[in-house]
C-alpha positions as CSV (number, residue, x, y, z in Angstrom):
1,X,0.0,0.0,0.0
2,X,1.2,3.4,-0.9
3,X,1.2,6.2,1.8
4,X,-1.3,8.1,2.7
5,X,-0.8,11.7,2.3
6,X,-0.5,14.5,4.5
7,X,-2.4,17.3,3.5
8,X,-1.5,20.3,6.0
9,X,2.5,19.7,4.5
10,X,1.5,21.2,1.3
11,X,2.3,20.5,-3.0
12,X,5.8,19.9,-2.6
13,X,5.1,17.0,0.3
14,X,2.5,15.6,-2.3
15,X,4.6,15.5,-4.8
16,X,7.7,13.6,-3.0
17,X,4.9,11.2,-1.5
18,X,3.6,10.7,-5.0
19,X,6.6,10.1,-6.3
20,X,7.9,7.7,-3.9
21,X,4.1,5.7,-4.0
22,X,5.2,5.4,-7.9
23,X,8.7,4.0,-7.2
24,X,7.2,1.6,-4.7
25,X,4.6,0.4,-7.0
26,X,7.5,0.0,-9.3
27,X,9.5,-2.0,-7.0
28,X,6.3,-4.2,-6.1
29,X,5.7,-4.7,-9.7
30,X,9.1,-5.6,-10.1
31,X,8.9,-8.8,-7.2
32,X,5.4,-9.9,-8.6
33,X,3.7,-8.2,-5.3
34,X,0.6,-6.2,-5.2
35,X,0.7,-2.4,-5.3
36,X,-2.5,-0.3,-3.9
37,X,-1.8,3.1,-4.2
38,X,-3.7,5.4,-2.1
39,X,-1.8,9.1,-2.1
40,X,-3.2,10.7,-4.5
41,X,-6.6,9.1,-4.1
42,X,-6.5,10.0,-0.8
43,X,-5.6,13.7,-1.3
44,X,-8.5,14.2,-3.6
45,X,-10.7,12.6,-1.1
46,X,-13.2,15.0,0.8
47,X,-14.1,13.1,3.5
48,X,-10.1,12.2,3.8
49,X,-9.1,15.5,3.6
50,X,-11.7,17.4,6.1
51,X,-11.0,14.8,8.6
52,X,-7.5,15.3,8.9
53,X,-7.6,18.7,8.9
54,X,-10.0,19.2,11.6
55,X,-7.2,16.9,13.4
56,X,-3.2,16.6,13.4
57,X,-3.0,17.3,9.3
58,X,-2.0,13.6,9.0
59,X,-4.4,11.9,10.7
60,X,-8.4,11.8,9.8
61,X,-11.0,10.2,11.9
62,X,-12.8,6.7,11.3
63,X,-14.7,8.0,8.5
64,X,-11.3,8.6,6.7
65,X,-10.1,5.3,7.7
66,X,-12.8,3.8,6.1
67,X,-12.5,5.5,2.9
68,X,-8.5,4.2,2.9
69,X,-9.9,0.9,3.6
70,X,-12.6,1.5,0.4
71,X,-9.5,1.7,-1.5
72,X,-7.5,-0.9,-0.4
73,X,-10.4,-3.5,-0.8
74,X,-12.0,-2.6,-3.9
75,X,-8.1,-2.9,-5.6
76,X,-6.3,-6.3,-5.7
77,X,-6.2,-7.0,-1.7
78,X,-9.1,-10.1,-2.0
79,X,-6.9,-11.6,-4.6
80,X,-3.9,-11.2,-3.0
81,X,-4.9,-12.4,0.2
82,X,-6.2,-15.3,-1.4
83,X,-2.6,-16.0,-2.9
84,X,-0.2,-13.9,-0.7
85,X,3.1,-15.5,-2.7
86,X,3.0,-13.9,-5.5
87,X,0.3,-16.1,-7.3
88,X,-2.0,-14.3,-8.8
C-alpha cells in the first residue's frame, strides 16, 4: 500500500509522497507483489481530507479510515490475500 498523504505539509510534500508511492509500486511490480496506491486518491478525497484537517493534518477520523480501507479492498487485496506469494 502506498502512503497516505498529508495534507497540511503542502504541494511539494504531495509530490515527494507521490513520487515515492510510484517508485514503490514499481519495486512491487518488479517482485510480482501487489501495489495499492492510495496518495493521491486520498488527497482528492473530501471526507479524507476534512478529517484530517479538523485533526493533526496527517491523521483523519474513522470516517477517513474507512474511505482508505474502500481503496484498499475494492483494488487487488481479496486476490492477494487469497494467494499472498506472488500467485496471482
Amino acid at each position: 500500500m502506498g502512503p497516505p498523504p498529508v495534507i497540511d505539509a503542502g504541494d511539494d510534500h504531495l509530490l515527494r509522497t507521490s513520487s515515492l508511492a510510484g517508485e514503490m509500486e514499481t519495486l512491487c511490480f518488479s517482485r510480482g507483489v501487489p501495489f495499492i496506491g492510495t496518495t493521491l486518491q486520498l488527497a482528492r478525497d473530501r471526507v479524507w481530507t476534512e478529517e484530517v484537517r479538523a485533526g493533526d493534518g496527517a491523521h483523519p477520523g474513522s470516517g477517513g479510515y474507512r474511505r482508505m480501507a474502500d481503496l484498499i479492498l475494492s483494488d487487488c487485496w481479496h486476490r492477494w490475500i487469497a494467494h499472498p506469494c506472488g500467485q496471482m
